[in-house]
C-alpha positions in Angstrom: 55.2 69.7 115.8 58.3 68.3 114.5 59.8 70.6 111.2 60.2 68.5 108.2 64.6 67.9 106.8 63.4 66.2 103.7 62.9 69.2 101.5 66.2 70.9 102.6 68.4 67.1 102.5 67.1 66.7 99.2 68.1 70.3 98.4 71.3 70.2 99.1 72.2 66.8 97.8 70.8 68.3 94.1 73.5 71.2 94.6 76.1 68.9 94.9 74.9 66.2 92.1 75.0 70.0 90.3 78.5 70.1 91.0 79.8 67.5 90.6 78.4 66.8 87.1 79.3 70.5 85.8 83.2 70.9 86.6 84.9 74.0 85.7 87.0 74.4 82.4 90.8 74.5 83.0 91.8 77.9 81.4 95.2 76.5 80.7 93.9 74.2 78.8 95.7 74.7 75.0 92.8 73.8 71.8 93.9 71.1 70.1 94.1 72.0 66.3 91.9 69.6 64.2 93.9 68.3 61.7 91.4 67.3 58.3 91.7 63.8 56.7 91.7 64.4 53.3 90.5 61.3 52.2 87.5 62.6 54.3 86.8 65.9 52.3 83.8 66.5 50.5 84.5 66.1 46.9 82.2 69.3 46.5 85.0 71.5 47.6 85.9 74.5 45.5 89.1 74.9 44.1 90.5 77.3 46.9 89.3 75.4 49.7 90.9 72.1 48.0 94.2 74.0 48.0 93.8 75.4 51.2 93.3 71.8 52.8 95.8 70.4 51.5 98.1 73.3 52.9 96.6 72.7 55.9 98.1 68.6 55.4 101.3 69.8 54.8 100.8 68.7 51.2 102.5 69.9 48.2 100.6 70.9 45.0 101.9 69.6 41.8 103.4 73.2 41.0 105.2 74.0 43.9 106.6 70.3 43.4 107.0 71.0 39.5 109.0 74.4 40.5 111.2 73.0 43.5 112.3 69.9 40.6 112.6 73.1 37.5 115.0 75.3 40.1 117.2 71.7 41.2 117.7 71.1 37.6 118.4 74.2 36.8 120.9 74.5 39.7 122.6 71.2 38.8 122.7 72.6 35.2 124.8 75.6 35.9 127.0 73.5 38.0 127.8 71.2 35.2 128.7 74.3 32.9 130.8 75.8 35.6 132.9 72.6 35.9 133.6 73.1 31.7 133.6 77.1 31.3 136.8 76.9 29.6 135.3 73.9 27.1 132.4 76.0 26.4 134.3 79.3 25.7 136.2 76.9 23.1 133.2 75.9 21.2 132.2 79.8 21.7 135.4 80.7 20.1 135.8 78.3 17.4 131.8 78.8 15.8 133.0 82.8 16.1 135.6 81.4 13.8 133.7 79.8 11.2 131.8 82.6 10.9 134.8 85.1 10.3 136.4 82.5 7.8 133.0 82.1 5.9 132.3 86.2 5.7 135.8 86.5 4.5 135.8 83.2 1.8 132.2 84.2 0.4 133.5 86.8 -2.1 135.4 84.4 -3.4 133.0 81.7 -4.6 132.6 82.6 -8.1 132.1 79.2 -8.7 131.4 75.5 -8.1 135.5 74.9 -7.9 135.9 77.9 -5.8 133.5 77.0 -3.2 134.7 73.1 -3.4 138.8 74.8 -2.3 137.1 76.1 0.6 134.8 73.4 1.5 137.3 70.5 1.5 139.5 71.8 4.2 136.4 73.5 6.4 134.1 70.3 6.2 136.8 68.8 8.1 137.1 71.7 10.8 133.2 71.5 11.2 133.0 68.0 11.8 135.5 67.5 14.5 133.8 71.1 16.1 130.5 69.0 16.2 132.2 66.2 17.4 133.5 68.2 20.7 130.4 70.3 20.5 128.6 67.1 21.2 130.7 65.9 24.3 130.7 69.2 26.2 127.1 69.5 26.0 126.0 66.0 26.1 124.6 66.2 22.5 122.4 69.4 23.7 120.7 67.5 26.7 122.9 69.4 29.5 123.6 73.1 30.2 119.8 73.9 31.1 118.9 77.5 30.2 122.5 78.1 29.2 121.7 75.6 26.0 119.2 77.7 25.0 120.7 80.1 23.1 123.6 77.5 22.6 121.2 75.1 20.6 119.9 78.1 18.8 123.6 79.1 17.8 124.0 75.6 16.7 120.8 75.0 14.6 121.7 78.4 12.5 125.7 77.2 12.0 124.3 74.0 11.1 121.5 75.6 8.5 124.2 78.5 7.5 126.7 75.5 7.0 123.8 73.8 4.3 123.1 77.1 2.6 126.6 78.1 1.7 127.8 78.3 -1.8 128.6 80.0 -4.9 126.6 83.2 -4.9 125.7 82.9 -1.2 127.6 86.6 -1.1 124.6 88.2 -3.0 121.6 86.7 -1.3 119.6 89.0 1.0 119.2 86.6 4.2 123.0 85.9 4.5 123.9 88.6 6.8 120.9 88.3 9.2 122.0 84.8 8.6 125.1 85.3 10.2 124.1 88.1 13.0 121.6 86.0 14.9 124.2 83.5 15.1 126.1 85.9 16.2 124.0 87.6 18.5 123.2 83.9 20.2 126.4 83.6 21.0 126.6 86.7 23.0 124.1 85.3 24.9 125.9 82.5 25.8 129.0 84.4 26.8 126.9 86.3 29.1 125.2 83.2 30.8 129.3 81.8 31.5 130.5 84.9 32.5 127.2 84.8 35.4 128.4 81.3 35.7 131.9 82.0 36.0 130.8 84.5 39.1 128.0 82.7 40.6 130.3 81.5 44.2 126.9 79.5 45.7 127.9 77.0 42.6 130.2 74.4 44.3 131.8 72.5 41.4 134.3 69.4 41.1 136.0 68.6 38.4 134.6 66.5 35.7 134.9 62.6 36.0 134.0 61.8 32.5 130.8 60.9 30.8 130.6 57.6 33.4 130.9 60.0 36.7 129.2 62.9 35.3 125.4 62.1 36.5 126.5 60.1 39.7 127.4 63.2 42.0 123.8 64.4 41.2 121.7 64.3 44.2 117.6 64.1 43.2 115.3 66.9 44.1 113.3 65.9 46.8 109.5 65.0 46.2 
């Protein structure tokens, strides 16, 4: 009797159906990273995993962006005082002044006429001092942290500058008055002299009010 070749042709041709359908994985094969839509993100994300996504995007967040701006400005800032160092050592020198001449005069002001010798000639010296005081710092707009204690030097001139008079001599707030204006100052000689050493600052020379803001390059966003 004849043996039966169905069982083992129909055997065989499963094994290589098997085959064919399951092919080997290629162990060279690099994983493709999956990158995440973010317009695809479940709004139910928590707060960590929403920053971590947008890491992942290659995504700012608004504070890095906020910082990267703060640093530029400040950077630009510094550059702008380097370029006038000797202009703001002026305005340094000549409030240093004022205070000096006013310490010295108070005594003095015995009365209304006493104080009004003094004032006639000083009002003068004041206002051309705010009027260059003004153009070297933009009216207190530029400078960045350097017009911090600049501006704060300024505001207790221009208070000290209302409160002086007869009698000023003998009031109790007039010598604090005139150290933290004092002590301001100092603060802004040691921001210039940083300034002054700081060689990563490349500065050109001022092209007048018109040319100042157009070599500013804008922080990238």
């Amino acid at each position: 009797m004849a043996r039966s070749i169905i069982v083992p042709v129909v055997t065989a041709s499963l094994l290589l159906l098997g085959i064919a359908c399951d092919p080997k994985e290629d162990p060279y094969k690099v994983p493709e990273k999956k990158r995440r839509d973010l317009h695809e993100i479940d709004n139910t994300m928590t707060k960590e995993e929403l920053v971590e996504a947008r890491k992942e995007a290659g995504i700012k967040s608004p504070e890095e962006i906020a910082a990267e701006n703060a640093a530029w400005y400040e950077t630009e800032s510094r550059k702008y005082v380097k370029a006038r160092l000797p202009e703001y050592r002026k305005l340094i020198e000549d409030m240093r002044a004022f205070l000096d001449e006013i310490e010295k005069q108070a005594p003095k002001w015995k009365d209304d006429a006493a104080f009004a010798k003094f004032s006639e000639k000083h009002k003068e010296k004041v206002a051309e001092f705010w009027k260059q005081y003004d153009k070297v710092t933009g009216k207190g707009g530029e400078g960045g942290n350097t017009q911090v204690p600049l501006g704060n030097a300024a505001r207790g001139f221009e208070q000290l500058e209302i409160d002086i008079g007869p009698g000023v001599i003998e009031n109790e707030a007039f010598p604090g008055a005139i150290k933290e204006i004092r002590d301001n100052l100092d603060k802004v000689v040691t921001a210039l002299d940083e300034i002054e050493k700081d060689e990563s600052l490349d500065v050109a020379e001022p092209e007048g009010e018109a040319g100042k803001e157009a070599g500013k390059d804008e922080p990238k966003k």
